[in-house]
Structures are given as C-alpha cells and as structure tokens.
ZATISE-760061 format. One record per residue (C-alpha): x, y, z. Coordinates in Angstrom, 1 decimal, always signed. Layout:
// ZATISE-760061
xx  yy  zz
X  Y  Z
...
//
This chain:
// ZATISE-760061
xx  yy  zz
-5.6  +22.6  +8.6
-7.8  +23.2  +5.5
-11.1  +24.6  +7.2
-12.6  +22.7  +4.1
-12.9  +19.5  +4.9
-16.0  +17.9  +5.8
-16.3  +18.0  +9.4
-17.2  +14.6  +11.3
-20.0  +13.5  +12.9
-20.3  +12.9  +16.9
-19.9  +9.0  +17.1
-16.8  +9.6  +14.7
-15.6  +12.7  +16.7
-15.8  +10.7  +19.7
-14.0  +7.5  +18.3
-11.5  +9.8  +17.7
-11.5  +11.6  +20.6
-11.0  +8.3  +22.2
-7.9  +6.9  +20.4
-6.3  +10.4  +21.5
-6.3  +9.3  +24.8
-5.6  +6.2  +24.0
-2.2  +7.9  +22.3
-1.9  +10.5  +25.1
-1.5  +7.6  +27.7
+1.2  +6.4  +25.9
+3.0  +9.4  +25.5
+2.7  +9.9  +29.3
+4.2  +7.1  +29.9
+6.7  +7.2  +27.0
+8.1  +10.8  +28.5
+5.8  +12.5  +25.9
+7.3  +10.9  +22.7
+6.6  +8.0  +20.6
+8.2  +7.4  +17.1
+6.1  +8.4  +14.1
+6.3  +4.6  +12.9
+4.1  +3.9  +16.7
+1.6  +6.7  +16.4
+0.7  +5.4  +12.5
+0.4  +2.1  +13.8
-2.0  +3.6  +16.6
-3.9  +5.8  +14.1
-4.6  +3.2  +11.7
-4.7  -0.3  +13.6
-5.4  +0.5  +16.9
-8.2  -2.2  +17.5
-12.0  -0.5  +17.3
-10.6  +3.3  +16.9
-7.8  +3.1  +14.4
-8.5  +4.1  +10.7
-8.6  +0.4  +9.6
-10.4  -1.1  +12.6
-13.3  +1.3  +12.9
-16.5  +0.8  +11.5
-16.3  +3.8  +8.8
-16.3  +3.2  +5.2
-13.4  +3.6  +3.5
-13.1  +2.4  -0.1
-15.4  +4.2  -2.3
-17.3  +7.0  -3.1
-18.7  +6.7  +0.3
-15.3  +6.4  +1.9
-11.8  +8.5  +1.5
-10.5  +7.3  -1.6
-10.6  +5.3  -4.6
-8.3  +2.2  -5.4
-7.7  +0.7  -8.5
-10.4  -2.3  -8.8
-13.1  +0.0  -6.9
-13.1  +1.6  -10.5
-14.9  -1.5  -12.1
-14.2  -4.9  -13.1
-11.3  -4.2  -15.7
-8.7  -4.0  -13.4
-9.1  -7.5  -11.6
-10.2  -9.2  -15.2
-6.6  -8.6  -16.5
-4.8  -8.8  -13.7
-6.4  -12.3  -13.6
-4.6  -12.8  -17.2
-0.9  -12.3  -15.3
-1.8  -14.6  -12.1
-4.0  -17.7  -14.4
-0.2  -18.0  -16.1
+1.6  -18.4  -12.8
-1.1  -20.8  -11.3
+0.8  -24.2  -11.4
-1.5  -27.3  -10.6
-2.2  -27.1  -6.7
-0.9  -23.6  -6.1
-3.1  -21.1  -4.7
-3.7  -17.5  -4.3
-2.9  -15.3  -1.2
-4.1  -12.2  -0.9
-3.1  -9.7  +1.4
-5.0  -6.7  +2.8
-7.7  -7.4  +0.3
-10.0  -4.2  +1.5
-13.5  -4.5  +0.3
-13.2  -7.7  -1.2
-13.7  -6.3  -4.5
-10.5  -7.5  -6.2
-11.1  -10.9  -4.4
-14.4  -11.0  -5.7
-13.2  -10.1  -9.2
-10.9  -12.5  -9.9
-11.9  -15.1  -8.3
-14.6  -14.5  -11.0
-12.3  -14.2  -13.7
-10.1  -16.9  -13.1
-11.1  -20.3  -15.5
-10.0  -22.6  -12.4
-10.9  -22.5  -9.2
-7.4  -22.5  -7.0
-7.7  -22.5  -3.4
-8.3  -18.0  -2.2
-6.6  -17.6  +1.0
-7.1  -14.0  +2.5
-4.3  -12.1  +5.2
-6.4  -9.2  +6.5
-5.0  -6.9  +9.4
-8.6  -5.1  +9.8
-11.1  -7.6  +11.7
-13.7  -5.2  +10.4
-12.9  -5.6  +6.9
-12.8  -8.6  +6.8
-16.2  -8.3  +8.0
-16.9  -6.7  +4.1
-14.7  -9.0  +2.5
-16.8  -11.7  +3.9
-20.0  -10.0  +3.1
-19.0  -9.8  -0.7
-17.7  -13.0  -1.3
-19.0  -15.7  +0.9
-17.2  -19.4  +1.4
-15.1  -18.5  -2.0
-12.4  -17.6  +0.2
-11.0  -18.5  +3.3
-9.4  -16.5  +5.7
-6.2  -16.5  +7.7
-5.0  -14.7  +10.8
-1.4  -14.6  +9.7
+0.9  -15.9  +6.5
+0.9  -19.4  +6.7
+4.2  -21.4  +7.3
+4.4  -22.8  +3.8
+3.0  -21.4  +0.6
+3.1  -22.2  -3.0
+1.0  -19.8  -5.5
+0.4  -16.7  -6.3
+0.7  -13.3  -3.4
-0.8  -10.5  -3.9
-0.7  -6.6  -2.7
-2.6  -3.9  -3.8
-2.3  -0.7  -2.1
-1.3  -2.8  +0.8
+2.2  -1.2  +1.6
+1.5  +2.6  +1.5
-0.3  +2.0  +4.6
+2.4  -0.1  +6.4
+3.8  +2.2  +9.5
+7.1  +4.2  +8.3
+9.6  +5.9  +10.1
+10.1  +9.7  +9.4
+13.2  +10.7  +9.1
+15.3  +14.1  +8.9
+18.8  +15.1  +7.8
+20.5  +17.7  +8.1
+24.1  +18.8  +8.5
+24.5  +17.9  +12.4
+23.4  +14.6  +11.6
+20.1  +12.3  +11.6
+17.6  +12.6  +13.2
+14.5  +10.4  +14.0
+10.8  +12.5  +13.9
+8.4  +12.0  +16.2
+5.2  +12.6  +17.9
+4.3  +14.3  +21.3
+1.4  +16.0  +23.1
+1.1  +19.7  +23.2
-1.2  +21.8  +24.5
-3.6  +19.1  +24.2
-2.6  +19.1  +20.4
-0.2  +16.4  +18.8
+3.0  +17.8  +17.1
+5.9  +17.1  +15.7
+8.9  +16.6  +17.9
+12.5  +15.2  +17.6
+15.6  +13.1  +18.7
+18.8  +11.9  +17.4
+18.0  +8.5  +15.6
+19.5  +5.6  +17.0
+19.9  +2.0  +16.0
+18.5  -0.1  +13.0
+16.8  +3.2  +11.8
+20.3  +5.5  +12.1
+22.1  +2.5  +10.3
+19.6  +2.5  +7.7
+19.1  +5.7  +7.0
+22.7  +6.2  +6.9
+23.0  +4.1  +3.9
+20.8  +6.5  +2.1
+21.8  +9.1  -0.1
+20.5  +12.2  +0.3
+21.9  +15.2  -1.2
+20.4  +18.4  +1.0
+18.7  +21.7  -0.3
+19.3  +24.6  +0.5
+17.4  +24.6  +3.4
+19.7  +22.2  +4.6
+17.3  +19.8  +6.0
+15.6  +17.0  +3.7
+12.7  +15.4  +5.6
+11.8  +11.7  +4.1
+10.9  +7.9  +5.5
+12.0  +4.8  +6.1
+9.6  +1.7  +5.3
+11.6  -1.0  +7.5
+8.2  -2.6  +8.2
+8.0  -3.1  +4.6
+11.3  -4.3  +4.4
+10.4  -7.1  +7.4
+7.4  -8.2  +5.7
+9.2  -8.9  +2.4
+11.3  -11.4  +5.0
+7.9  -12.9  +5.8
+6.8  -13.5  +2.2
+10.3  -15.1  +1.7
+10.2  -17.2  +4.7
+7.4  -18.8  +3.1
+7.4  -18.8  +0.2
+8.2  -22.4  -1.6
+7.7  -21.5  -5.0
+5.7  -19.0  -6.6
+5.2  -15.2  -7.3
+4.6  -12.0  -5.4
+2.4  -8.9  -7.1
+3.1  -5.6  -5.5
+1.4  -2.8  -6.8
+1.3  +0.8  -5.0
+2.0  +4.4  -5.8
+6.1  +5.2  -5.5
+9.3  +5.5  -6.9
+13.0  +3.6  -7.3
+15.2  +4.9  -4.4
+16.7  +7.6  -6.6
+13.4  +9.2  -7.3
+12.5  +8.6  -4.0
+15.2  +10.6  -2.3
+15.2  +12.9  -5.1
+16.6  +16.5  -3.9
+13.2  +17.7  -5.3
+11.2  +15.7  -2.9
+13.2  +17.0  -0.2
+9.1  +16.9  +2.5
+9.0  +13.3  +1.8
+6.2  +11.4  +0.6
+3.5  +11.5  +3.6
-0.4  +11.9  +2.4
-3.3  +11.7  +4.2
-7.4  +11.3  +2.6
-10.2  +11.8  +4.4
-12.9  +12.3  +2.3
-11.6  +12.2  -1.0
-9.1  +14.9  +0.4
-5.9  +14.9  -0.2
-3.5  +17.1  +2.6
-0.4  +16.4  +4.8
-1.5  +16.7  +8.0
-1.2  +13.3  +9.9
-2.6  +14.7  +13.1
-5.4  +15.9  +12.1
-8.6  +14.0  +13.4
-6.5  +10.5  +14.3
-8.4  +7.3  +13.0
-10.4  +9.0  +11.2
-8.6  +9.6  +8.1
-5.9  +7.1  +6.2
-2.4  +7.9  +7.0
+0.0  +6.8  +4.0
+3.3  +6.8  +2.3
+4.8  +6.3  -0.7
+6.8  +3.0  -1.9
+10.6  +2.7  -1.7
+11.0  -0.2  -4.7
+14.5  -0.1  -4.8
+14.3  -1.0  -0.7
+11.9  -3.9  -1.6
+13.5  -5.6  -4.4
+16.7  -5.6  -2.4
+15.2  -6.6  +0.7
+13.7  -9.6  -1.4
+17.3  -10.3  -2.6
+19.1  -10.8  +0.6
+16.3  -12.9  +1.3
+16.7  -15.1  -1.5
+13.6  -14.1  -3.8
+14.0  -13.4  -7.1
+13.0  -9.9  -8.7
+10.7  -10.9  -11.6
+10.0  -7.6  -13.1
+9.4  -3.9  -12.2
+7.2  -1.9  -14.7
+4.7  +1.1  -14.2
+1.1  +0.2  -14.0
-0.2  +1.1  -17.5
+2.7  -1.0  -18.9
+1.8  -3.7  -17.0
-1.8  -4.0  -17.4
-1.2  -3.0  -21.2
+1.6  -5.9  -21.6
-1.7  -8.2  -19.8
-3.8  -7.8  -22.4
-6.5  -4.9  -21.2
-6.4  -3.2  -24.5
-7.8  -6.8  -25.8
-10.5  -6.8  -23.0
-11.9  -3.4  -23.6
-12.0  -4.5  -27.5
-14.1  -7.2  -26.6
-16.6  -4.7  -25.2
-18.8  -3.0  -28.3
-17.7  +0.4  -28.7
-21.3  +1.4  -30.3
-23.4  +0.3  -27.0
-22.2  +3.4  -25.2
-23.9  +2.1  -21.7
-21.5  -0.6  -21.9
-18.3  +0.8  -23.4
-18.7  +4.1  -21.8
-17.8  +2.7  -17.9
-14.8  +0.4  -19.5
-13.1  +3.6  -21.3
-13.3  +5.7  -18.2
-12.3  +2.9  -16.2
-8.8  +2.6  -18.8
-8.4  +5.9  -18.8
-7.7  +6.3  -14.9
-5.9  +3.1  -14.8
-3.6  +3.7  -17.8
-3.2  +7.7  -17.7
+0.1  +9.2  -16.8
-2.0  +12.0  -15.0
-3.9  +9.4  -13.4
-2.8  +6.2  -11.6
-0.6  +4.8  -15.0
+2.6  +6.1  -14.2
+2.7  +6.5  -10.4
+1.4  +3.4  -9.8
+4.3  +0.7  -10.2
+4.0  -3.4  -10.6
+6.9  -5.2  -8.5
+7.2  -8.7  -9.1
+9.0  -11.1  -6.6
+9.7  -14.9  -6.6
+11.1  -18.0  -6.3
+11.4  -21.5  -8.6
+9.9  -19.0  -11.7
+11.3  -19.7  -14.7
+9.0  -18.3  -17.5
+9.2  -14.7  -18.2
+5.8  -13.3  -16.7
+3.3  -11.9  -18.9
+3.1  -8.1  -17.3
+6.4  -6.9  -18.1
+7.2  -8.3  -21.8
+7.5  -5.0  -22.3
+9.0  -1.8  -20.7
+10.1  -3.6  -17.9
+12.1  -1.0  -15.8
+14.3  -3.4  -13.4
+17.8  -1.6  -13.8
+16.2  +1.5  -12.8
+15.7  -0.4  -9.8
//
C-alpha cells in the first residue's frame, strides 16, 4: 500500500480495527472465505463501522471525495430543468442515496413547484446530514415504497452497490474472494457457481495474454433496477455514475476491472486496506442496467454522457445568466462547468441513464447525442 496516505487517527483506527473482527468472525465461521460482493457489503454498510454508517465525513473537501453537486449549485439547478419537465401534476420526487443532502437541498430550491421529496437512504448516519441540511422539506423513507409515480433519482448511488469479482481464465470461471491471512485480508478463490457462473457466462470476454481477465459483476444493481420497476407506475428514473456500455466495460484493455477505492481524496486499488474507513467502489455496467430494466418492463429513455446531458439541459444558459465581468460570481460557476463538462474531468466518464414507464415526450437531456445503440 502507498505509504502516502494520510494515516488515521485512533477512534478511526479502532472502528476499523473493530469491523475486522467483525469480518474475521465471519470468515471463521464461513471456513475462512466470504465472497467479495459480502465483505463490500461489510466494509461499507456494516451498521456503526462500515464506510457509510460511521460517523466520518465523507463528501467534501473534508471527506474522501468530491461528487458532482458538492462542486456548487450548477449541477442540481439544471438538473432541476430535466426533472420540472417530467413532474406531471401529483407526481413526486424520490431520491435515492442522497449523501449530504446537497443535491436534495438544491433542487428542491430550484424547482418552481413544490412536489412531494421523498428520500431512500441506506446510511442512518447520513441521513442524519441530510436532515440537518434540509429540514421538513423532505421526508424520509426506510425502503422504496410499494407504489410510486414521479421522478427517481441516483447520483453516484450505484458505484457503491456491492459487486461480485470475477476471474476468467482458460480453465474456466472463477468467483474472487476474501479470506484471513496472517492476520491480513487477501484475495482468495473458488470455482463460481450458480446465478453468478450463469451470468458471467453470458459475458464476453476476450483474454490477454496473460490469460486471465479479472472484472465484476453488479447483480445487486441489476436486482434493484427490479425494485424501481416493481414500483414504478409511471414516471422516470435518472441514473448518473462513472462507467461504460458492456463492450467498453469488458474491453480487453480493461482486462483488472474497474475496482477504486478513496480515502482521502486518494485514489488506489487496494480494497483491504484500512476496512470502513475508505469507500469501496466500482464502475457502472449500463448495458447490464438498461437490459435489466427491459426484461422488467421499463422503458430506456435515453443514455448520453454527462456533459451532453447537462449541456442538452440548458447549463450553458444558466452560466450566461451569471455576469461574466463580476469575477467573484462568475469565477466559482466556470470552474464548476469546467469539471462537470470536461472530458478530462467528470464529462465523459460520467454517463446519464434514463429509465421509465407511461413517458411519452422525448426528455430534455438527451435531444442531443443521445448514445442508446451503443447500449
């Protein structure tokens, strides 16, 4: 491990000492192995230790990393523009995993009528923030609601969903795991079984030279796309997260996957490395969702990168409204456009998926550039 990264304190050493016995008791009882798609959901939700139930900050420049609406307001004021136009009269918004309550707080500003703000959050202790920041605008749920009609949104929600880790090779498939050694976590693996073995089977994946391509599998993804289509009556779902189509994906190139961790403002690819204390992610399969939301009866409404998006919703307009001469002012705004729209920045890695059901207009965000064949 990089010996550059900040080192902890003691209360956040210990927490973390603490969810490694918490892990190491379940290794001990699972004959010291536990799928990687278990130990990320340990690492990151295990109640009071994992990475998104502890106390630590997260979001921020006091936390590990940045997300899109953390930048300022322009994000959430023209992403407002795409969800006012697919608010039909008693439809709300849903927002899941809504981290500091930024966004939330942003549109809820932005928008000209009030709808109904429901919040799904996994993390009891952000939604402790969330609450903080924006009061009795919102209301909060413990799980998706039977029946929904609105607008759902998901930013930077599904990177962080537990994946499977997966490696092929010429013998065959096999599943990655985690167990204890030495008193140190490790890799360790098995022949994968099952709904994974089926589902990675129907993969292509061309090997290197190596001979072994390691990738993942986001089949918790997939399950909650079922949710959203289980309940949703009519209406729209907003994904946007850093990923690729499957064919970028599982691109002979990308033959170590997609796993990242940040601690810090770090980025490096060790997922063992201090567990709950740093975020654990993955990149998006969208090819995998959209498909998923097929065979479930949603509609794909449009697939576009995120600076074609939030271009084809009208941010160039909002930054014009902003004069350019009061540098105080403008200053913040540019910056702000430049990360968000910037193929070296979050423009191009950062992809909109739109999901549905009973839409019939064509939505605002993806006018132009839309990319759904590539999907």
């Amino acid at each position: 491990m990089d010996s550059s990264l900040p080192e902890p304190g003691p209360q956040a050493r210990a927490a973390s000492r603490a969810l490694m016995e918490r892990i190491g008791a379940e290794l001990a009882a699972g004959r010291n192995w536990m799928s990687f798609t278990r130990y990320m959901e340990l690492a990151l939700y295990q109640p009071d230790l994992g990475y998104y139930a502890g106390g630590a900050a997260k979001l921020g420049v006091a936390g590990d990393f940045v997300t899109a609406p953390e930048l300022g307001g322009l994000f959430g004021r023209t992403l407002a523009r795409q969800v006012a136009a697919l608010l039909e009269p008693g439809a709300a918004i849903l927002e899941f995993g809504a981290g500091s309550g930024v966004l939330a707080a942003a549109l809820l500003d932005a928008l000209p009528a009030k709808q109904p703000y429901f919040i799904v959050e996994p993390s009891a202790e952000l939604a402790g923030r969330q609450r903080e920041r924006i009061g009795e605008r919102a209301q909060w749920l413990e799980r998706l609601p039977e029946r929904f009609r609105g607008v759902v949104l998901a930013n930077e929600v599904l990177d962080a969903m537990p994946v499977h880790a997966l490696a092929w090779a010429r013998d065959g498939i096999a599943e990655r795991g985690v167990c204890a050694n030495e008193g140190t976590l490790a890799w360790s693996e098995r022949p994968a079984a099952g709904a994974v073995l089926a589902a990675a089977r129907a993969i292509e994946v061309e090997l290197p030279p190596s001979g072994r391509y390691e990738s993942e599998l986001g089949l918790a993804a997939r399950a909650w796309i079922d949710a959203l289509a289980g309940m949703l009556e009519a209406g729209a779902v907003l994904i946007v997260d850093y990923g690729f189509p499957a064919r970028e994906y599982y691109h002979p190139q990308r033959s170590m996957g997609t796993l990242m961790c940040h601690y810090r403002h770090r980025a490096h690819g060790d997922p063992f490395y201090l567990p709950g204390l740093q975020d654990i992610t993955a990149h998006v399969d969208f090819s995998a969702l959209a498909h998923a939301a097929a065979d479930a009866g949603l509609d794909v409404l449009g697939y576009a990168s995120q600076a074609d998006f939030l271009l084809n919703c009208g941010l160039a307009d909002i930054l014009g409204e902003a004069d350019a001469a009061d540098a105080r002012r403008y200053a913040p705004l540019a910056a702000q456009a430049q990360i968000l729209l910037s193929p070296a920045e979050m423009g191009e890695l950062f992809k909109v998926l739109a999901l549905g059901r009973g839409v019939t207009q064509p939505l605002l965000g993806f006018t132009r550039a839309d990319r759904r064949g590539a999907l």
